[in-house]
matplotlib code that plots the C-alpha trace (Angstrom):
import matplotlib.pyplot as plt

x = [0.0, 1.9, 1.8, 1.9, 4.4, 1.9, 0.5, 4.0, 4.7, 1.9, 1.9, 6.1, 6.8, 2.7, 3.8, 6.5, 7.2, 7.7, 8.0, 8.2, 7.8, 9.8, 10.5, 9.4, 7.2, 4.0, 4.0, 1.2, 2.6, 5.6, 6.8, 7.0, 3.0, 1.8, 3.9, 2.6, -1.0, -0.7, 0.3, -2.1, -4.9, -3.8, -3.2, -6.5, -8.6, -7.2, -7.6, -10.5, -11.5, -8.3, -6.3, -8.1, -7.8, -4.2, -3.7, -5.8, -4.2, -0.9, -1.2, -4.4, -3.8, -7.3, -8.1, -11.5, -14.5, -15.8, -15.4, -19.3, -19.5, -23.4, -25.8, -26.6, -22.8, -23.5, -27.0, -25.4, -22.1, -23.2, -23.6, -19.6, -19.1, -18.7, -22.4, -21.0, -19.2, -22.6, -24.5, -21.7, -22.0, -26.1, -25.3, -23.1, -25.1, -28.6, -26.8, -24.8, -27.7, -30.1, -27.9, -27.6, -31.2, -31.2, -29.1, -31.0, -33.9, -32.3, -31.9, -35.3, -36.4, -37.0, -39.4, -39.4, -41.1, -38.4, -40.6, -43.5, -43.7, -40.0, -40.0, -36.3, -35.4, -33.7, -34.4, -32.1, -31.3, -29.1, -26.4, -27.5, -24.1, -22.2, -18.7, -17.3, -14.3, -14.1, -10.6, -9.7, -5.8, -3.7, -6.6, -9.9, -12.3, -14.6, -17.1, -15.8, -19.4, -21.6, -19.8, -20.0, -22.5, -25.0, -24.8, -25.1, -28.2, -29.4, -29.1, -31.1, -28.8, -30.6, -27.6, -24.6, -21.6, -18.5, -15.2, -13.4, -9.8, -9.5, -8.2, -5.3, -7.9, -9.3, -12.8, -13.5, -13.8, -17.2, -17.3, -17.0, -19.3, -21.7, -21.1, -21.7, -25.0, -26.5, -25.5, -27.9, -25.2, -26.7, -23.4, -20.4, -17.1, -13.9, -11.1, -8.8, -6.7, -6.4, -7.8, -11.2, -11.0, -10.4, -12.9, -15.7, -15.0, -14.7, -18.1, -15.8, -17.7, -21.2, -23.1, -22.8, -19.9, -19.7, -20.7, -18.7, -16.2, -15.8, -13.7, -10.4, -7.6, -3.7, -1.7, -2.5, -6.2, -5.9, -3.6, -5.8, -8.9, -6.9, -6.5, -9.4, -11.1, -13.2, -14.3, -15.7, -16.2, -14.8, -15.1, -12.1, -8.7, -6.9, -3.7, -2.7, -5.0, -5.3, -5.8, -5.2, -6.5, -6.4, -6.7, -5.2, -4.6, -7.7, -7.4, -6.1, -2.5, -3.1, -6.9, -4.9, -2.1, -3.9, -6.4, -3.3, -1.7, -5.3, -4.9, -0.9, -2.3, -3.8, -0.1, 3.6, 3.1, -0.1, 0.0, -0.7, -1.0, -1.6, -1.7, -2.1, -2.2, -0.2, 3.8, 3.4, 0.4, 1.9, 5.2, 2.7, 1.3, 4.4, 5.6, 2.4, 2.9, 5.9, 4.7, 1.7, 4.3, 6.0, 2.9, 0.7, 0.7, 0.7, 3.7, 5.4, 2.8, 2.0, 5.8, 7.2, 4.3, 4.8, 8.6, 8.0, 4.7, 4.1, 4.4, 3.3, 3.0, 2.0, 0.2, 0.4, -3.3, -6.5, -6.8, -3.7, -4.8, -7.8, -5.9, -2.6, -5.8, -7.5, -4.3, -3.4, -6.8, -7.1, -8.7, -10.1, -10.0, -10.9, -11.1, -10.9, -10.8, -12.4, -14.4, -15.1, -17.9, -15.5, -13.4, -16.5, -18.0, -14.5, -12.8, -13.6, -11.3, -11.8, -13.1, -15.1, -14.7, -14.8, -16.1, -14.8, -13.0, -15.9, -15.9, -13.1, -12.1, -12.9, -16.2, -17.1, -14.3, -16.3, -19.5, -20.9, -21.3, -23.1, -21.4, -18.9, -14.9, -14.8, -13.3, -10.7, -6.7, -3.8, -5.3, -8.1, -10.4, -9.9, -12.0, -14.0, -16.2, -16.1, -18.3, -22.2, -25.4, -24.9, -21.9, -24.9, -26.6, -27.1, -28.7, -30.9, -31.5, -34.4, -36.2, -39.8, -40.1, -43.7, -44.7, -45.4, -41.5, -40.4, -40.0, -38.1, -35.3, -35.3, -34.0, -31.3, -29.9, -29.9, -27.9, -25.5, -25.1, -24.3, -21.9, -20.2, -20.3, -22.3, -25.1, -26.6, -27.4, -28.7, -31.0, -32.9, -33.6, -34.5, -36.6, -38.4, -39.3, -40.5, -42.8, -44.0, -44.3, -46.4]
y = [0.0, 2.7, 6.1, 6.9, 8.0, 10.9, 11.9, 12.1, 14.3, 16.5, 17.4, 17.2, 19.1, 19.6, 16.1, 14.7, 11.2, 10.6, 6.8, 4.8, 1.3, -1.0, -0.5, -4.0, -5.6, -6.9, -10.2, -11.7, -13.5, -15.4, -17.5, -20.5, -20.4, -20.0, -22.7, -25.3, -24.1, -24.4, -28.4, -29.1, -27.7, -29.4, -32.6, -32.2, -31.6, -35.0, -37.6, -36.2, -36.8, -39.1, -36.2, -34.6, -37.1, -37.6, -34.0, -34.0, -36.8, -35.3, -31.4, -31.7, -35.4, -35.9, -39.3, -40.4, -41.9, -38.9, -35.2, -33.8, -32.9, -34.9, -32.1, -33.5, -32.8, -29.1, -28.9, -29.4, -27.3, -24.7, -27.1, -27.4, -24.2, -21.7, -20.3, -16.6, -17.2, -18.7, -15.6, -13.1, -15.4, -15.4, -11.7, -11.3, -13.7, -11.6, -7.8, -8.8, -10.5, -7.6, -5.0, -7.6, -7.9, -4.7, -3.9, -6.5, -4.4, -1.8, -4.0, -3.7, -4.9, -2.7, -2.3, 0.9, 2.1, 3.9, 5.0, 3.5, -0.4, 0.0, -2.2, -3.0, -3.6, -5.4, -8.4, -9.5, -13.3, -15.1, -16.9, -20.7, -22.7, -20.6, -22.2, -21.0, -21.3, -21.2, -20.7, -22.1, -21.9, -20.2, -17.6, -19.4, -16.5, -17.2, -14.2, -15.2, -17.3, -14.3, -12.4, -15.3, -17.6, -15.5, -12.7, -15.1, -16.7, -13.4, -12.2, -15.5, -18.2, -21.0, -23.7, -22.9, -25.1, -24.6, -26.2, -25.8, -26.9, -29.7, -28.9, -30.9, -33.3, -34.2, -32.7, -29.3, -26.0, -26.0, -22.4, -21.9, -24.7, -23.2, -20.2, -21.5, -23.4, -20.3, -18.1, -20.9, -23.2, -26.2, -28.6, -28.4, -30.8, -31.0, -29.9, -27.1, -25.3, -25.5, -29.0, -27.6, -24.5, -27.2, -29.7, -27.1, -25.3, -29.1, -30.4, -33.2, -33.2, -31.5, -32.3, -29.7, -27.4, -24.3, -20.8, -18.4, -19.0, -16.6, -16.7, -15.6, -18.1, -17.9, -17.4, -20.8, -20.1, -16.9, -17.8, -21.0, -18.3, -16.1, -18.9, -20.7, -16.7, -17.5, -20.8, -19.7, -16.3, -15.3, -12.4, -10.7, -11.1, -11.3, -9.8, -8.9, -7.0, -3.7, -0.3, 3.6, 6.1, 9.5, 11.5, 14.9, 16.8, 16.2, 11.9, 9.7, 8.7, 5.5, 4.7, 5.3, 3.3, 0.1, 0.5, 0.2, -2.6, -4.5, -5.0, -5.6, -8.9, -10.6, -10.9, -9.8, -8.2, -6.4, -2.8, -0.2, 3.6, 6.9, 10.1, 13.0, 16.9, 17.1, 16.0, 16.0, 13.4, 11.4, 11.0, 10.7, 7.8, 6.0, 6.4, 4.3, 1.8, 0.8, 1.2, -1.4, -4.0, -4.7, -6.0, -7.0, -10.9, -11.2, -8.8, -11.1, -10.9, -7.3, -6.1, -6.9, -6.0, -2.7, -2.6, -3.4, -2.2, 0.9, 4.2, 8.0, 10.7, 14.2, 16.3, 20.3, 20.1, 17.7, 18.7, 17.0, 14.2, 13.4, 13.3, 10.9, 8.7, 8.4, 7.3, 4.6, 3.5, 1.4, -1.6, -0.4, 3.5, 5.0, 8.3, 10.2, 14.2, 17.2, 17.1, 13.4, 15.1, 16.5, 13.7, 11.6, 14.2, 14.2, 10.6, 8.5, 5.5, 3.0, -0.6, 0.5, 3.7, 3.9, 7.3, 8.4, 7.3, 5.0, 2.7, 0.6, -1.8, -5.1, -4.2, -5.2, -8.1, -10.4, -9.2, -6.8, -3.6, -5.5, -4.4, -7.0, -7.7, -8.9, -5.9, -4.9, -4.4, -3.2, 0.1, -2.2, 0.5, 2.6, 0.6, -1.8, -2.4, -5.0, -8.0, -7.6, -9.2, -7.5, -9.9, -12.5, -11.4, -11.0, -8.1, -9.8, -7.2, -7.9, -6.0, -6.6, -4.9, -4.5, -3.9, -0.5, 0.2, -0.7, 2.1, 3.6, 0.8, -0.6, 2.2, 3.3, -0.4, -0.8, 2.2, 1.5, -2.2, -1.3, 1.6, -1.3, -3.8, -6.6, -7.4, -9.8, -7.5, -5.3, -7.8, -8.5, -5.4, -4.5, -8.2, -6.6, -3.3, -5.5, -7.2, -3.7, -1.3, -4.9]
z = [0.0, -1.4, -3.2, -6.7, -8.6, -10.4, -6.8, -5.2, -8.1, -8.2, -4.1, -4.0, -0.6, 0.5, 2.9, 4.7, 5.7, 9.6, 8.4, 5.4, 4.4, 2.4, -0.7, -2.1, -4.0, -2.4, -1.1, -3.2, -6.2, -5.2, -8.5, -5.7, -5.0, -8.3, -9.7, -7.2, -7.4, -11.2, -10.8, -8.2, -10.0, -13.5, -11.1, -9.6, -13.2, -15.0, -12.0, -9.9, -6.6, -6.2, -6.3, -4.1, -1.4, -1.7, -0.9, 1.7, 3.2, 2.4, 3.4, 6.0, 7.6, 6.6, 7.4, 6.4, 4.4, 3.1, 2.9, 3.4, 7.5, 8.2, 8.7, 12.0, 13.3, 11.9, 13.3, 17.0, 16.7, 18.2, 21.6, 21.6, 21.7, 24.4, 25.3, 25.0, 21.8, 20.5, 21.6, 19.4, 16.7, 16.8, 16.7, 14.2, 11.5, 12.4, 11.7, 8.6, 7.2, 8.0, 6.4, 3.4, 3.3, 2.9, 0.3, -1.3, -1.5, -3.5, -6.9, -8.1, -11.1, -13.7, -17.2, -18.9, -22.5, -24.0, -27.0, -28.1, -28.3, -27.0, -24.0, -22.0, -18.3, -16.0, -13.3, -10.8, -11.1, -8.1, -8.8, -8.7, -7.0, -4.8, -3.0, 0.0, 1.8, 5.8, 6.6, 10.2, 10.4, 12.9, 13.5, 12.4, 11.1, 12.6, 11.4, 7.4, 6.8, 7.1, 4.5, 2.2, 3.3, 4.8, 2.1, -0.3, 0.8, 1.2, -2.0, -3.0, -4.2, -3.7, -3.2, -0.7, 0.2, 1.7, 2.7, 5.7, 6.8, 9.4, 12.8, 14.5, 16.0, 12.5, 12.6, 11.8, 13.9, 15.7, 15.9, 11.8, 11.4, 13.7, 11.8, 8.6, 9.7, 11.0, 7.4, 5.9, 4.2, 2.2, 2.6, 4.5, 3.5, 5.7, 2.9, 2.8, 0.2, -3.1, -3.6, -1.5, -4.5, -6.8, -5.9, -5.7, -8.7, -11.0, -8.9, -7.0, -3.7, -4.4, -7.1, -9.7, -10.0, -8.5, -10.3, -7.7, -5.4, -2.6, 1.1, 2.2, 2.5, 2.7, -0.2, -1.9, -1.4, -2.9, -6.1, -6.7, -7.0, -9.4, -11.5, -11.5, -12.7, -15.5, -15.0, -12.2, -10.8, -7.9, -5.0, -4.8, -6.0, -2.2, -0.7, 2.4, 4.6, 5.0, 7.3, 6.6, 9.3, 8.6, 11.9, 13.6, 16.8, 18.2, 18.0, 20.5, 20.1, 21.8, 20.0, 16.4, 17.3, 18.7, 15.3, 13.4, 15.3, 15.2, 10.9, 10.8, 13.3, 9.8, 9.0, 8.8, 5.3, 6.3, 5.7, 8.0, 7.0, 8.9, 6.9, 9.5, 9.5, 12.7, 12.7, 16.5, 16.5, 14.3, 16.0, 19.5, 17.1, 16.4, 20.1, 20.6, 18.6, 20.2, 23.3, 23.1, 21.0, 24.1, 25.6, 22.7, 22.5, 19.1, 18.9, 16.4, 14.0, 14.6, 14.6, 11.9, 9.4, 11.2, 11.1, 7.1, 6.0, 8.6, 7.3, 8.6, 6.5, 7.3, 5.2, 4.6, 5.4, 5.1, 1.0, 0.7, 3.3, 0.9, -2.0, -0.4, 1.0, -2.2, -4.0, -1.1, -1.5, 1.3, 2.4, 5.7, 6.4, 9.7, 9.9, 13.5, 13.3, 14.4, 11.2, 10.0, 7.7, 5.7, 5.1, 4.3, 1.4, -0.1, 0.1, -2.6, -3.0, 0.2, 0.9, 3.5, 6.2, 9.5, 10.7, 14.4, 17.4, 18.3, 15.5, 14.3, 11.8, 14.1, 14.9, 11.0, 10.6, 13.0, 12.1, 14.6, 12.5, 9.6, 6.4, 4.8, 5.4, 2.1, 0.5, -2.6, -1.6, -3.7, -4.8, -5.9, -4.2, -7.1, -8.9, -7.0, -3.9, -2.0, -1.6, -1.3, -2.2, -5.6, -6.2, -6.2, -8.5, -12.3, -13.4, -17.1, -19.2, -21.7, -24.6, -25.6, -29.2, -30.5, -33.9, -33.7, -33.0, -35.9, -37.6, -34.9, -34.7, -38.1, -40.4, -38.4, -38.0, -41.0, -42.0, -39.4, -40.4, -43.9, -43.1, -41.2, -44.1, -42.2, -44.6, -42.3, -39.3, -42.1, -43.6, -39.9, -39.6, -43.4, -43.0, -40.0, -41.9, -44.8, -43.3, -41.5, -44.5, -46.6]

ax = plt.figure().add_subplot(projection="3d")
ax.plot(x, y, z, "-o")
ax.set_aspect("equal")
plt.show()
């Protein structure tokens, strides 16, 4: 998550950096991990469910008769967990699948008369096979089901699976499962990695293949997705996570620093960006940072993704601020000033934004503010939003032409089709009029 070369340019002196990350190449497409996900997946396609297996057994220690998890050990996962945890989870599913819900709501479809017998609209059709994947590794997200599973369903798909990695013990982790089951998942299969990607893209475990794959995984998941793009479609292409908080005098040293520190957990080559109008808050804010490392328990995670990927840039003033944040365009942006409006009206290029000291970026990664943690990263915000029940769906056009328009489409076809030198559009259109004028 770096700057531009044109927007260094263009503000050249309006900013100064207090600290600056690495200059390397992000950590997403290692030569190593495509190459093996490109001979699994090949290995996978020719021999099938055998393949499958073996690299289960090989890379998971799975050990069993079949993949699918029965629905009655789904059904009664949420009695193996902790009664507290199975409260935030009940939580969690019921506010992301309300705000999906609603967003659902706002794709309506559409008929309108454009001119007379000139009938065209839209419906919204759900995808029909959706895959998941439930990652459960060295920090099992445990809030990833509602973004995929629950939105999903909620946009209407009518046929949800999803695979989720083994735990040490063999069988999965109750509090994804549990997770999963209350998102409304269809089937659930004990497989991770690639050969889970694999399996549900090729229809190896369920019975038909999948249309969409969507999930976060490590970097096999990931590159496995990227390559499997256009056989299936897929979320998100995935990198690193992400935060940028853009705050001043009036924030909280300590508040911005632990927001910072609470991304850079995903991983050691997580990003994690302040851009602030005040050289003495942000030097406050690094002071923090090391501060709460000594202490933070996951300070070997957290440390070196700072030490690597931190940076702190100060701004002439919030102008400036907008437009360094807009050419970042972060994953996750809080924003904590004397005037969050401001920054709001003006920032434009963001996953999603957190607006003032009381919310932060964790509140939506497990599922309590609603909105979805599935979101674009590499400057992908300049472009594209992040997952939502829109992802679901298909928006059909269709045209309903009566006769009486055929005056009004006809000749102008035509005239474009033979400027163009295609006789036979031409001739449907010049069939059409025909048949209208005799």
């Amino acid at each position: 998550m770096k700057f531009t070369t044109p927007v260094l340019n263009k503000y050249a002196g309006r900013y100064t950096r207090l600290k600056s990350p690495l200059d390397a190449p992000a950590a997403q497409r290692d030569p190593q991990v495509i190459e093996t996900v490109s001979a699994m997946l090949l290995d996978i396609e020719k021999r099938g469910l055998d393949a499958v297996r073996d690299y289960a057994k090989q890379l998971d220690h799975w050990d069993g008769d079949d993949f699918e998890i029965p629905a009655a050990t789904i059904a009664s996962s949420g009695d193996r967990i902790d009664p507290e945890l199975r409260s935030a989870i009940d939580l969690g599913a019921e506010r992301t699948q309300a705000f999906a819900h609603r967003q659902r709501e706002g794709h309506v479809d559409f008929e309108v008369e454009l001119a007379p017998g000139l009938h065209t609209g839209v419906r919204y059709i759900p995808l029909g096979r959706v895959g998941a994947y439930l990652p459960a590794g060295r920090f099992p997200l445990t809030a990833s089901a509602f973004m995929t599973v629950g939105v999903a369903k909620a946009a209407g798909v009518p046929h949800v699976v999803a695979c989720t990695p083994p735990q040490p013990n063999g069988g999965p982790n109750d509090a994804v499962l549990y997770t999963a089951h209350v998102s409304g998942v269809d089937r659930v299969f004990l497989l991770g990695g690639v050969q889970a990607l694999a399996a549900m893209t090729f229809g190896l475990v369920d019975e038909l293949p999948a249309d969409m794959l969507v999930g976060a995984g490590n970097a096999f998941v990931a590159e496995a997705k990227r390559q499997l793009f256009g056989r299936v479609a897929i979320d998100l292409p995935a990198g690193p996570s992400e935060v940028a908080v853009i705050s001043d005098d009036s924030a909280d040293p300590e508040l911005v620093a632990a927001d910072l520190l609470g991304q850079a957990e995903h991983g050691p080559n997580s990003p994690a960006a302040l851009v602030t109008t005040s050289e003495e808050h942000g030097r406050a804010v690094i002071a923090a940072v090391e501060r709460q490392l000594e202490t933070l328990a996951t300070s070997a995670i957290c440390g070196p993704a700072w030490r690597d990927h931190g940076s702190v840039t100060v701004a002439e003033d919030r102008e400036v601020a907008v437009a360094l944040m807009d050419d970042l365009a972060p994953e996750h942006l809080e924003v904590i000033t004397g005037d969050d409006t401001w920054y709001h009206e003006r920032l434009s290029n963001y996953g999603s934004i957190f607006l003032g000291e009381w919310s932060t970026v964790a509140y939506s990664d497990k599922g309590m503010a609603g909105t979805n943690h599935t979101l674009p990263t590499a400057g992908g915000a300049k472009h594209s939003a992040g997952l939502s029940v829109s992802r679901f769906l298909k928006p059909l056009t269709f045209q309903r032409i009566e006769r009486e328009a055929t005056p009004l489409l006809a000749p102008a076809t035509a005239t474009i089709s033979e400027s163009e030198g295609m006789a036979a559009h031409q001739a449907t259109a010049q069939l059409r009029l025909d048949r209208y004028r005799g």
